[in-house]
C-alpha positions as a Python dict, from the first residue, in 0.01 Angstrom:
ca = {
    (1, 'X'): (0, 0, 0),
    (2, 'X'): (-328, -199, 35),
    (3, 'X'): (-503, 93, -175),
    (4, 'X'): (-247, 80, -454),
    (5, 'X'): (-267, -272, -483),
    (6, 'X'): (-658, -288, -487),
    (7, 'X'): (-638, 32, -719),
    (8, 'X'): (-397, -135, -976),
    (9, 'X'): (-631, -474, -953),
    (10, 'X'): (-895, -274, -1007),
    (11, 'X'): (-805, -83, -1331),
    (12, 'X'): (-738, -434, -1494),
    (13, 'X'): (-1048, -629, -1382),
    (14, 'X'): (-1209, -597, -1684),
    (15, 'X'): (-927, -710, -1916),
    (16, 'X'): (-861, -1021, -1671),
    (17, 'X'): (-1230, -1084, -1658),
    (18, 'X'): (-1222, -1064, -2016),
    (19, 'X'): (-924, -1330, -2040),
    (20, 'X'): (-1064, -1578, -1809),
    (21, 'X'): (-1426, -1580, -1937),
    (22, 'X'): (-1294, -1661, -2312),
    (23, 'X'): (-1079, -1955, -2158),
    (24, 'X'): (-1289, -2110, -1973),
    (25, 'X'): (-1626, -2016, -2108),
    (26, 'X'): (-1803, -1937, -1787),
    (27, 'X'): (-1853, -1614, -1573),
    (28, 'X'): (-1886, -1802, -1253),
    (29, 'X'): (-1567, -1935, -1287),
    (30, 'X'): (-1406, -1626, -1453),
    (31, 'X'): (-1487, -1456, -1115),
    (32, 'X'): (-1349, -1737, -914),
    (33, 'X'): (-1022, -1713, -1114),
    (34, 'X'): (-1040, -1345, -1005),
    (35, 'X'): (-1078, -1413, -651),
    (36, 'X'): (-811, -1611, -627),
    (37, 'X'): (-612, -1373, -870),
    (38, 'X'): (-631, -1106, -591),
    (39, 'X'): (-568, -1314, -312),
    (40, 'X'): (-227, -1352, -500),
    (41, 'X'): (-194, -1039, -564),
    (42, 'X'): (-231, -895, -196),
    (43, 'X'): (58, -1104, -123),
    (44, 'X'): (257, -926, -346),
    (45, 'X'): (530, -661, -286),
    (46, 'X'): (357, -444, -549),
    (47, 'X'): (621, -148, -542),
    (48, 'X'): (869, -393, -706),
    (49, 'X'): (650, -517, -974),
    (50, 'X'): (742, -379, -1281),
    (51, 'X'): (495, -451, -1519),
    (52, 'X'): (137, -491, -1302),
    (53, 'X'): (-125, -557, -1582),
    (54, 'X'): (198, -849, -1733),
    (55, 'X'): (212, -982, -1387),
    (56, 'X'): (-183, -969, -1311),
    (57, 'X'): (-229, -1135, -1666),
    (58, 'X'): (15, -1406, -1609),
    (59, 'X'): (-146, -1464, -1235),
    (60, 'X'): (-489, -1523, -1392),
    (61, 'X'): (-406, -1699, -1726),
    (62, 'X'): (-187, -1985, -1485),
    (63, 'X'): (-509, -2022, -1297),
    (64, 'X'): (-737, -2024, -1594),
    (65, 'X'): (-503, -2370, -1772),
    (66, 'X'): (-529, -2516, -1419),
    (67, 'X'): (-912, -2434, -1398),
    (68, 'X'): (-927, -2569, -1760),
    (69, 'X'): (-790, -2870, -1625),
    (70, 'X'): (-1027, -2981, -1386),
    (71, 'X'): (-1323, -2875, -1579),
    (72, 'X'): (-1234, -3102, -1801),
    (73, 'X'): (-1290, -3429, -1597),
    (74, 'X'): (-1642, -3245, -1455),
    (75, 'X'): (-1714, -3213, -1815),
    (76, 'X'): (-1663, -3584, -1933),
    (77, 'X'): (-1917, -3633, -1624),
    (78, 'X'): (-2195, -3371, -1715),
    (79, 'X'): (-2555, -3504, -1843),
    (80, 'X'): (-2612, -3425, -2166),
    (81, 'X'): (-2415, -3142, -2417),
    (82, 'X'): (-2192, -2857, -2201),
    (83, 'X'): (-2266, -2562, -2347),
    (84, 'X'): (-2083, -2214, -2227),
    (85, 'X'): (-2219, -1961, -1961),
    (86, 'X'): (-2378, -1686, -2183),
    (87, 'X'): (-2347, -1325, -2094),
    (88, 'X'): (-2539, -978, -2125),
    (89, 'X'): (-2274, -759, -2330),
    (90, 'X'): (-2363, -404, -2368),
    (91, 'X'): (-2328, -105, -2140),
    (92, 'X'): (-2257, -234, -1807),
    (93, 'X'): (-2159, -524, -1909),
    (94, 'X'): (-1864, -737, -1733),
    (95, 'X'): (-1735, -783, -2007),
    (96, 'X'): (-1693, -422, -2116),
    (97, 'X'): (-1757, -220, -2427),
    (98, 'X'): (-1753, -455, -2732),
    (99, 'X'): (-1627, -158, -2982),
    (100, 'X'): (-1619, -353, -3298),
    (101, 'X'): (-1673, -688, -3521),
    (102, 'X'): (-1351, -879, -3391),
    (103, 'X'): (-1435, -792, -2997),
    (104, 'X'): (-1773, -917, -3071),
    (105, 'X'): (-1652, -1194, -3237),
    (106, 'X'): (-1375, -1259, -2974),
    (107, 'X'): (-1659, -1331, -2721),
    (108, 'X'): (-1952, -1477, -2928),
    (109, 'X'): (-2125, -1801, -2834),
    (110, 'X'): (-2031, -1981, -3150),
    (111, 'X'): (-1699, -1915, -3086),
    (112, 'X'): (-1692, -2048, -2731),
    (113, 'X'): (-1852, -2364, -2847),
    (114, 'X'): (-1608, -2433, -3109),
    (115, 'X'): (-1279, -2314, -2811),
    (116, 'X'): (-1394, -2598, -2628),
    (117, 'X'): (-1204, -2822, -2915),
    (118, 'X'): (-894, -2669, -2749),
    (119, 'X'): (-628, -2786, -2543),
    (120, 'X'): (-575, -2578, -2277),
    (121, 'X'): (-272, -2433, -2381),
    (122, 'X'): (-416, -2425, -2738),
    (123, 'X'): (-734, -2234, -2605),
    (124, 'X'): (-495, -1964, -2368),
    (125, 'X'): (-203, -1883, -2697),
    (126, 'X'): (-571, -1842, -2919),
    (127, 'X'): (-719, -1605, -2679),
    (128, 'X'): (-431, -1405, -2606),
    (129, 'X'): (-326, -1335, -2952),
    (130, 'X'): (-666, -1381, -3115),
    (131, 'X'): (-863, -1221, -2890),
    (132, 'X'): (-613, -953, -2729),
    (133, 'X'): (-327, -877, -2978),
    (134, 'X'): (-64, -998, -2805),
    (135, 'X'): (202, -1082, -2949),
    (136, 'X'): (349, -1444, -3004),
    (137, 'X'): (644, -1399, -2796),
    (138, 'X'): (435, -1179, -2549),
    (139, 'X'): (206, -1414, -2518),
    (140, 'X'): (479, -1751, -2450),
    (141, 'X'): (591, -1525, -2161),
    (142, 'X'): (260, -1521, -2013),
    (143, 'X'): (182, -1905, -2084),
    (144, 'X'): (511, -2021, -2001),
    (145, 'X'): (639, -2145, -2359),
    (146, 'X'): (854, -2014, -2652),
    (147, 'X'): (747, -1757, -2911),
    (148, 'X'): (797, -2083, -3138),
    (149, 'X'): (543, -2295, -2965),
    (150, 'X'): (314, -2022, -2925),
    (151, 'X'): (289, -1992, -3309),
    (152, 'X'): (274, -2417, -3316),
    (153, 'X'): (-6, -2351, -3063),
    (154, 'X'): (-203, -2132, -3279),
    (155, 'X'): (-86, -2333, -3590),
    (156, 'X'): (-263, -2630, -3445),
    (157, 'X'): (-536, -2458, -3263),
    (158, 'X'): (-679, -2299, -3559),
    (159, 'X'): (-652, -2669, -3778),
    (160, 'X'): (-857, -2767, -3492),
    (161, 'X'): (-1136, -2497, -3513),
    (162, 'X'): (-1165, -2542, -3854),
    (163, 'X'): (-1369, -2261, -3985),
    (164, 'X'): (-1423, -2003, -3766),
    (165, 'X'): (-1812, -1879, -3717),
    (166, 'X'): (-1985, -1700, -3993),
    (167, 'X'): (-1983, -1363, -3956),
    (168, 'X'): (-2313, -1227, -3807),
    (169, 'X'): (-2579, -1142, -4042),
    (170, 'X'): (-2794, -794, -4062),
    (171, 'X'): (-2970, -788, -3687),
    (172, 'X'): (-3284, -668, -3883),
    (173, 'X'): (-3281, -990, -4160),
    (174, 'X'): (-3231, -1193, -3811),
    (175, 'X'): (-3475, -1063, -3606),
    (176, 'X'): (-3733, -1098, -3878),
    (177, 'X'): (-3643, -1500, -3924),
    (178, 'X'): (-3619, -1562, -3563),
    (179, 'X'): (-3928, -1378, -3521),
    (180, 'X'): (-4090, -1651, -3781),
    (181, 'X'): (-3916, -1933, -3646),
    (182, 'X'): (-4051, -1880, -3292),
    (183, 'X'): (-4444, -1820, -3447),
    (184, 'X'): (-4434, -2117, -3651),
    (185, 'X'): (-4294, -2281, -3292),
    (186, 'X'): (-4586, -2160, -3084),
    (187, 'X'): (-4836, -2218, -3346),
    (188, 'X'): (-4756, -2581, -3331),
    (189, 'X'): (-4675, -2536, -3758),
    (190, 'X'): (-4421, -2804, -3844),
    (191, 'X'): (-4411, -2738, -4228),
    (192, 'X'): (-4380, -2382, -4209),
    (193, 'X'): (-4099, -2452, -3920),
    (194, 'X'): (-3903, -2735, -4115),
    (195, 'X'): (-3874, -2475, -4409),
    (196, 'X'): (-3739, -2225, -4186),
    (197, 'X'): (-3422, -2465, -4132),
    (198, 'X'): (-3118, -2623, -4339),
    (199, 'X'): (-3068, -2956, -4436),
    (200, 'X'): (-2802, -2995, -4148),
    (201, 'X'): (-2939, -2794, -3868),
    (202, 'X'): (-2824, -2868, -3537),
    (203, 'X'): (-2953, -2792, -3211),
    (204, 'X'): (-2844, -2860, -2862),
    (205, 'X'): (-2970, -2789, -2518),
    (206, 'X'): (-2744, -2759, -2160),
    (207, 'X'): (-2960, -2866, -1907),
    (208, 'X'): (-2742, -3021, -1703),
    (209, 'X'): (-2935, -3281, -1560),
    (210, 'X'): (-3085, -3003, -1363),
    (211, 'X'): (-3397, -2940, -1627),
    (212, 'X'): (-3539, -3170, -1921),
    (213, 'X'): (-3313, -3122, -2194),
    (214, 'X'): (-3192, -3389, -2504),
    (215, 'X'): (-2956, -3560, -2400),
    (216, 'X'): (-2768, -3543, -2721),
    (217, 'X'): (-2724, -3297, -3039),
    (218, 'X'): (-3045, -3312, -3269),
    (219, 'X'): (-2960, -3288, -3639),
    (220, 'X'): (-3201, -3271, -3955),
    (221, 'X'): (-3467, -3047, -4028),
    (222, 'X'): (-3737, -3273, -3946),
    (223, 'X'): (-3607, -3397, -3600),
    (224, 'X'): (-3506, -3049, -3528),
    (225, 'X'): (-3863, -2908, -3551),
    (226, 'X'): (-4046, -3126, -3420),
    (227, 'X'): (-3755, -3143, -3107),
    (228, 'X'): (-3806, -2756, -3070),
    (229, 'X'): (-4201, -2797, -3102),
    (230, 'X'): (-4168, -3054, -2804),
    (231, 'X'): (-3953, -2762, -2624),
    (232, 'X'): (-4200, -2437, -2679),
    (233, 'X'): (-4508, -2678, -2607),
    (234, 'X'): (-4362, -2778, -2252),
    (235, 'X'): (-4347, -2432, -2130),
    (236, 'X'): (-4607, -2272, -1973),
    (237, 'X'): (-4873, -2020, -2169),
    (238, 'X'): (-4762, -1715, -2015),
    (239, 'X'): (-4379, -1801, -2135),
    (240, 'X'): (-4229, -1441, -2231),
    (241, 'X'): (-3977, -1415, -2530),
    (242, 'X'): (-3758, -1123, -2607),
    (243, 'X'): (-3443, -1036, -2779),
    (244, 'X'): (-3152, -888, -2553),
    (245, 'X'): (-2765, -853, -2667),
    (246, 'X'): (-2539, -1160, -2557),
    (247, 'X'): (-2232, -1251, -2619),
    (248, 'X'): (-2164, -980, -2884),
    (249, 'X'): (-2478, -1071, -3073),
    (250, 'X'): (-2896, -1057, -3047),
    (251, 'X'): (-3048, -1406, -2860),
    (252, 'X'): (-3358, -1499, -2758),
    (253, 'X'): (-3421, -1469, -2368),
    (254, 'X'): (-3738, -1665, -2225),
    (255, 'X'): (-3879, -1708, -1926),
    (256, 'X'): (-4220, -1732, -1729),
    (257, 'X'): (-4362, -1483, -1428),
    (258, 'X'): (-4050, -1264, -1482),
    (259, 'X'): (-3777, -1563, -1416),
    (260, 'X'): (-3508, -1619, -1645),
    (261, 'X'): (-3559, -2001, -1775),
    (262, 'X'): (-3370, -2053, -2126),
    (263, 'X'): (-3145, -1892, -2363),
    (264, 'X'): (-3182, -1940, -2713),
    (265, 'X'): (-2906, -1862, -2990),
    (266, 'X'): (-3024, -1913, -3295),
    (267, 'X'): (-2754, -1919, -3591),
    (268, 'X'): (-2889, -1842, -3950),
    (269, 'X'): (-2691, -1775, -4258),
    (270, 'X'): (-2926, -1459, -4336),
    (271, 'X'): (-3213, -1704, -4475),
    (272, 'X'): (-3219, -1989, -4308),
    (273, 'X'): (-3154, -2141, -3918),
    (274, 'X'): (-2854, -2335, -3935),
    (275, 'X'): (-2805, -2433, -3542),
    (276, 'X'): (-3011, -2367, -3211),
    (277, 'X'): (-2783, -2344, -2847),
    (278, 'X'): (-3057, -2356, -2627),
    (279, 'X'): (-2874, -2292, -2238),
    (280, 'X'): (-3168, -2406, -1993),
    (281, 'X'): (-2937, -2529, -1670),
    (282, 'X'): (-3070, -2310, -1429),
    (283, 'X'): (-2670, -2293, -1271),
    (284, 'X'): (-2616, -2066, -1639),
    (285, 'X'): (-2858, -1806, -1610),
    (286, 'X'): (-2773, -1652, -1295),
    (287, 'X'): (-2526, -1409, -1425),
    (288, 'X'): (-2794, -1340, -1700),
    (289, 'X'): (-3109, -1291, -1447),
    (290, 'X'): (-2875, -1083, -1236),
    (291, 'X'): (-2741, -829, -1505),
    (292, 'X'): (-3124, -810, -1663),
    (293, 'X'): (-3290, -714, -1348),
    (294, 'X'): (-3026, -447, -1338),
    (295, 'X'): (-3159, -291, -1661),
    (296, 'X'): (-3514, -365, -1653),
    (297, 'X'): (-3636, -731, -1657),
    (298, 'X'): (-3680, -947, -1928),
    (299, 'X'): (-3746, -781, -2241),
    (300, 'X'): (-4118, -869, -2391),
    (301, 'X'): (-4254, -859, -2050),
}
């Protein structure tokens, strides 16, 4: 019975993984929701469960709205902007195959910022039935609610969003203007930087308290700049920079003798840079680190 269990746990760890990384924005603590998921679940008389993957889902979005609970009161407590845990996607990826646009979009790291606007209940109905399909009454039955205040969940969850991210642009047109903005960066070239950005560019940087980081948004093309000229010029020489696939879409992945330091998503509307989410606490890279020295090491090196 203990193999059946593990087996049917098993077969769904992706989808649950999946669930309880978009909720609460981190992989650490998906995985911790999925400890505890199967300690639950090992408990369980799994012969008489009808419905496993209903039953596992329920399990782990219940511990995801309490998990969203408490990180909320760290979160009104952490130094500086909280940005969300970013993941390799890809083959071999936790997260699974990302087969089209709207998986990629489920999971991308615009997307998590703007979730964090969410109530937790808000955040679990727009996952489900954003992210998975489910239907609105489907998805009260896993949250606990009506099929009426799932649909006032979503109702209010998406006037709360606001606009949803743009879609992504051509990787080739944003390769080529990330690979500008990060010369005119290293070549010190504020002009040729500043022209690179839009008027209301915004860029932000998790470091937790752990590693120097601003404590606040930057906004403006000139403050912008010159912030992210501060940034490249405080890194070492040898600094590597590559491109690698996370969260659904190409980022920039740094760091110096091989070690994962930074993150960089850079947003563009296909000509310009219109936001920088730089993730530098050192506590958000280790699921990053981990799955590139699986595959090779930072690209660049």
């Amino acid at each position: 019975m203990a193999d059946s269990a593990l087996e049917l746990f098993e077969a769904q760890r992706p989808r649950l993984f999946g669930i309880a990384y978009r909720m609460l924005g981190s992989g650490t603590d998906a995985e911790d929701v999925l400890q505890d998921a199967w300690l639950r679940w090992s408990g369980v008389d799994v012969a008489a469960v009808a419905d496993p993957a209903a039953y596992l889902t329920r399990i782990v979005t219940n511990l995801c709205l309490t998990a969203l609970d408490s990180a909320r009161v760290r979160r009104e407590v952490y130094v500086g902007p909280w940005l969300p845990e970013p993941l390799i996607t890809g083959p071999g990826s936790e997260l699974g195959p990302l087969a089209d646009a709207v998986q990629r979009e489920s999971v991308s790291f615009a997307l998590l910022v703007l979730l964090e606007k969410l109530t937790p209940t808000e955040r679990a109905a727009y996952v489900l039935c954003e992210a998975f399909g489910y239907p609105a009454r489907a998805a009260g039955e896993l949250i606990g609610v009506s099929e009426t205040n799932v649909r006032q969940l979503l109702t209010r969850g998406r006037r709360h969003l606001g606009e949803t991210p743009a879609r992504p642009v051509d990787e080739t047109q944003w390769r080529s203007l990330v690979q500008r903005f990060l010369a005119a960066a290293r070549s010190g070239d504020v002009a040729g930087l500043t022209e690179l950005l839009t008027v209301g560019v915004t860029a932000r940087s998790d470091g937790g308290g752990r590693v120097s980081a601003a404590r606040n948004p930057v906004r403006g093309r000139e403050k912008v700049a010159r912030y992210v000229l501060g940034v490249v010029h405080r890194f070492p020489a040898d600094l590597t920079a590559g491109i690698a696939e996370v969260n659904g879409g190409p980022a920039v992945v740094a760091g110096v003798d091989g070690v994962l330091t930074a993150v960089w998503f850079v947003h563009t509307d296909g000509e310009r840079v219109t936001g920088v989410d730089a993730v530098l606490n050192p506590g958000k890279l280790g699921a990053v680190a981990a799955q590139l020295s699986r595959t090779g090491g930072l690209p660049g090196q």
